[in-house]
N, C-alpha and C positions, 0 to 999 in steps of 0.2 A: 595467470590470473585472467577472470574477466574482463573487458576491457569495455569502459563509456557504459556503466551499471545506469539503468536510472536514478535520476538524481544522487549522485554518488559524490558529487562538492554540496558542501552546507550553505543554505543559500541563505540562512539566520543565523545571527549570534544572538543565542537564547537568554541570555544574560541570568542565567539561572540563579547567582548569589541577592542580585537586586530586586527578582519581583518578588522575594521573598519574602521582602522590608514590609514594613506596614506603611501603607498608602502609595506605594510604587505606582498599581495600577491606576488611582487615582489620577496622580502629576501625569502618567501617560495618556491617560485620555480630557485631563483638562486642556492640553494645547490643543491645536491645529493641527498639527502634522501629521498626526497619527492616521491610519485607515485601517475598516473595518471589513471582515470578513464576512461575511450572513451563511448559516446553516439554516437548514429546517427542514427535520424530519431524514436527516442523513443524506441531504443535500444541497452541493454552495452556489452560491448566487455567480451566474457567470454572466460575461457578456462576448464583443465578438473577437476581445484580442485572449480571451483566458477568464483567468478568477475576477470578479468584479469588487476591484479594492473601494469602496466607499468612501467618501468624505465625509467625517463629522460632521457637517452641515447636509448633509444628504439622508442620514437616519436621524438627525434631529428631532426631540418628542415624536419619535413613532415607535421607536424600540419597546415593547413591552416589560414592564417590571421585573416578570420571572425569566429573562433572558438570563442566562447563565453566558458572563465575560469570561474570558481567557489573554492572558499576553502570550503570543505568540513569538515573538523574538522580534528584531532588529536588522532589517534586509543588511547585506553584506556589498561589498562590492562586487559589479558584477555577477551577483546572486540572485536578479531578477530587472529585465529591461524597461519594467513597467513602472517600477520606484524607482525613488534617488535613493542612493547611499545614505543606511542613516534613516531610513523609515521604519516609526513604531507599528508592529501591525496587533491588532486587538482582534480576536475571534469575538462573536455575538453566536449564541445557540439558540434557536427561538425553537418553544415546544410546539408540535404539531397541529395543535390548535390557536394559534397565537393569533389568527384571526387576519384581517383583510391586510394582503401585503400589495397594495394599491401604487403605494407610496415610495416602492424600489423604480429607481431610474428605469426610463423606458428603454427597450431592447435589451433588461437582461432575463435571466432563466437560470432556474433552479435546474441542477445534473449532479447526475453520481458520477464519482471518478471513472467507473468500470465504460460510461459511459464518454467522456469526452478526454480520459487520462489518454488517448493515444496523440491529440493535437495539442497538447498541451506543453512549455517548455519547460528543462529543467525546476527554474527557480517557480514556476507555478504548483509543478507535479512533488515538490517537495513541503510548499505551505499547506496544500489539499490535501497529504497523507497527513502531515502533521496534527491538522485540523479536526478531520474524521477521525482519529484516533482519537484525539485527546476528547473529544462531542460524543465518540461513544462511548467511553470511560464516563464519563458526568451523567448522561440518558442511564446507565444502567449501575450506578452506584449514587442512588439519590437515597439509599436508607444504609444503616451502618449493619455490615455482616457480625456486628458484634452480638448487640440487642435490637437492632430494627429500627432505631431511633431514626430522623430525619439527618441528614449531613446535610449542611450549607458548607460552600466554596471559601479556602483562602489561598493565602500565597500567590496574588495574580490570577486564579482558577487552576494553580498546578497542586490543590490540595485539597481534600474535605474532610472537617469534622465534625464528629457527631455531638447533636444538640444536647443528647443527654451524659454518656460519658466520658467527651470531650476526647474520644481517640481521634489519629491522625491515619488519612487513607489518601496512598496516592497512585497517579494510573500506572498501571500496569501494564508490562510488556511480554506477550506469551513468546516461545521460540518455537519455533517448524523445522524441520529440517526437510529441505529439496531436494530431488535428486535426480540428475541425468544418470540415466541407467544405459552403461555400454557395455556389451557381450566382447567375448573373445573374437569374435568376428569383424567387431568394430560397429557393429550396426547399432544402433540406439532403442533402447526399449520406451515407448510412452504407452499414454494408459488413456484409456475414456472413463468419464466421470458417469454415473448415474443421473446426476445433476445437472448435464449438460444434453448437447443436442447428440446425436449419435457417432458425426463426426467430426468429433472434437477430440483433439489429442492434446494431453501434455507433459510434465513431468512430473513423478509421482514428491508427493509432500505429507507430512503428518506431524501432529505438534510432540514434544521433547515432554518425555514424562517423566514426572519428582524422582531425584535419584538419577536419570539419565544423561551422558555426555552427547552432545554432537550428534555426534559419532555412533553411538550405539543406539540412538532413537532411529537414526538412518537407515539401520541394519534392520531392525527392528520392524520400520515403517511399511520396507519395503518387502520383507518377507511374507508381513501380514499381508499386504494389501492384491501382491500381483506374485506370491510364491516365489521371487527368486533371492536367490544369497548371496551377499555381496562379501567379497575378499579384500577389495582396498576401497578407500576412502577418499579421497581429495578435497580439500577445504577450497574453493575458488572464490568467494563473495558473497554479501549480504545485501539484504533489501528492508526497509522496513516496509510494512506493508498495513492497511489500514480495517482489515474485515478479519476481526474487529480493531486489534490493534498487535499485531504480530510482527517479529523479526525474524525474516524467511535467512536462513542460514544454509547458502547451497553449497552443494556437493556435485563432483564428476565423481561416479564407483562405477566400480569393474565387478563382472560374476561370469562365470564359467558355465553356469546355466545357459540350456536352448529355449526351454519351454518353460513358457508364462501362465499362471495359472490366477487368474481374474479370484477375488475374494468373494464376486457378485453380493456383496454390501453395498461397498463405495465403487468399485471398479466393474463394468463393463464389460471394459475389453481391452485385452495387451498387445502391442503390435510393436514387433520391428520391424523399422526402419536402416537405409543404407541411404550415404547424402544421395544416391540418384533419387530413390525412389522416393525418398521424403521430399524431394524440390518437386517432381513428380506430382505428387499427390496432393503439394498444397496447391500446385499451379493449377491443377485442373478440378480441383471442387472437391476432391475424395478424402480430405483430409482438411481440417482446419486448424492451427495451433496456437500458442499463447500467442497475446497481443505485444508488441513492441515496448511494452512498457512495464512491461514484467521481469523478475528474474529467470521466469520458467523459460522466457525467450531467450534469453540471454544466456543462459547454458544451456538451451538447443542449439544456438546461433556458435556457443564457446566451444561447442563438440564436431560443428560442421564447419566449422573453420572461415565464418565470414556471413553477412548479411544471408536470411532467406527471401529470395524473391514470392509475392504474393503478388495475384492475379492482376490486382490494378497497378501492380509497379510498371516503368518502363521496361521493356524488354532488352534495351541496351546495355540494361547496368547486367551484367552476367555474375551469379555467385561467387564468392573467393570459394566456397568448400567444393569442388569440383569432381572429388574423388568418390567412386560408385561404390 
């Protein structure tokens, strides 16, 4: 198994049966205790230790009426060093025009995760997926896929129905499936995104279509994208992940394939790697890879058998995957 996933302990108890009640969200944000989350425009409010948890007294009459609330859950022990045990936390989504935010504490800053997720700790990197997930779920089901009507929010903001015939819509979780692609050789296959810079590598992924296991989007994903065939499977771990709002469900597969064959849609370019060459190649600039805070690292890191050193690491910490 993978080992130390991000965010892989729940740093909330979601109390899912209770924000369901009617007026839950309310009694949560009539106390004190609670704090608030600020989005806007698919980005949260930080400052200089992390997420920037608000005080009710600190968004007081400034929050705009069409802010779309959410409950968030209930920090846990030990699930975040910033709270006490025992704190409500409340998301606030403010729509892109909501007009002067003059009035957020000074020294913080609006950031996307892809942006500040790598300093960030567990129980932070798990509100901020949570967050962005549930913010883009709301952003883009504000009309009902039924007849078009408007939805306004219930349940806490973990629900919306529509004005006109009162159906019930809730966020949705697409799956992916990830995959570390190892040859016979042992060498690892990653791929360059179109979407990226040129020398960016990672591991191939693609979302799980109706009808599909796993398992067979897998096979699937990977044949399309980079021509190879894979023979086995390995289930090692999952991520949720928050663009838009997916649950990357990764794999180590094995294929007996040498040669990579780029779809030049999505893919680039295919390149294997051996742990030399890949320590190699990130150390000296010829290669870049996922960020530390990802799963696509995290089964690069599960296949080379221990931390990869990057350019600005100490040079004393020497990799556990040793083997060329």
């Amino acid at each position: 198994m993978i080992q130390a996933l991000p965010s892989a302990a729940a740093a909330l108890e979601r109390n899912c049966e209770q924000r369901s009640e009617s007026g839950y969200l309310d009694k949560v944000q009539g106390g004190p205790g609670h704090r608030i989350v600020l989005f806007r425009g698919g980005r949260a409010l930080m400052d200089a230790n992390g997420l920037a948890y608000l005080r009710p007294a600190d968004a007081g009459g400034h929050l705009p009426a069409g802010a779309v609330t959410v409950y968030l859950g209930r920090t846990l022990a030990g699930g975040n060093p910033q709270l006490p045990e025992g704190t409500d936390l409340v998301l606030k989504v403010l729509a892109d025009d909501a007009g002067d935010l003059s009035w957020v504490p000074g020294g913080t800053f609006f950031s996307g995760y892809r942006d500040v997720g790598d300093s960030l700790g567990a129980g932070d990197a798990a509100v901020f997926i949570e967050a962005q997930a549930v913010a883009n779920w709301h952003t883009s089901h504000r009309f009902c896929p039924r007849c078009g009507a408007a939805t306004t929010p219930e349940q806490s903001g973990w629900m919306r129905r529509c004005t006109a015939d009162g159906s019930e819509h809730f966020p949705r979780t697409d799956p992916a499936a990830i995959v570390a692609i190892v040859g016979a050789d042992d060498r690892i296959l990653l791929a360059s995104n179109f979407a990226w810079e040129g020398n960016r590598y990672s591991t191939v992924a693609g979302f799980i279509e109706a009808g599909e296991s796993a398992e067979q989007g897998a096979v699937r994903e990977i044949a399309e994208e980079v021509g190879v065939h894979l023979h086995t499977t390995h289930y090692v771990g999952s991520q949720a992940w928050p663009f838009p709002r997916s649950l990357m469900i990764g794999f180590v597969a094995h294929t007996d394939d040498a040669v990579a064959v780029p779809d030049g849609t999505e893919v680039r370019e295919a390149r294997w790697f051996s742990r030399g060459e890949l320590q190699a190649a990130v150390l000296s600039g010829d290669a870049v890879i996922s960020r530390r805070l990802s799963i696509a690292r995290a089964l690069i890191e599960h296949w080379f058998g221990g931390p990869i050193l990057e350019p600005g690491d100490a040079l004393d910490h020497a990799p556990a995957g040793g083997r060329a």
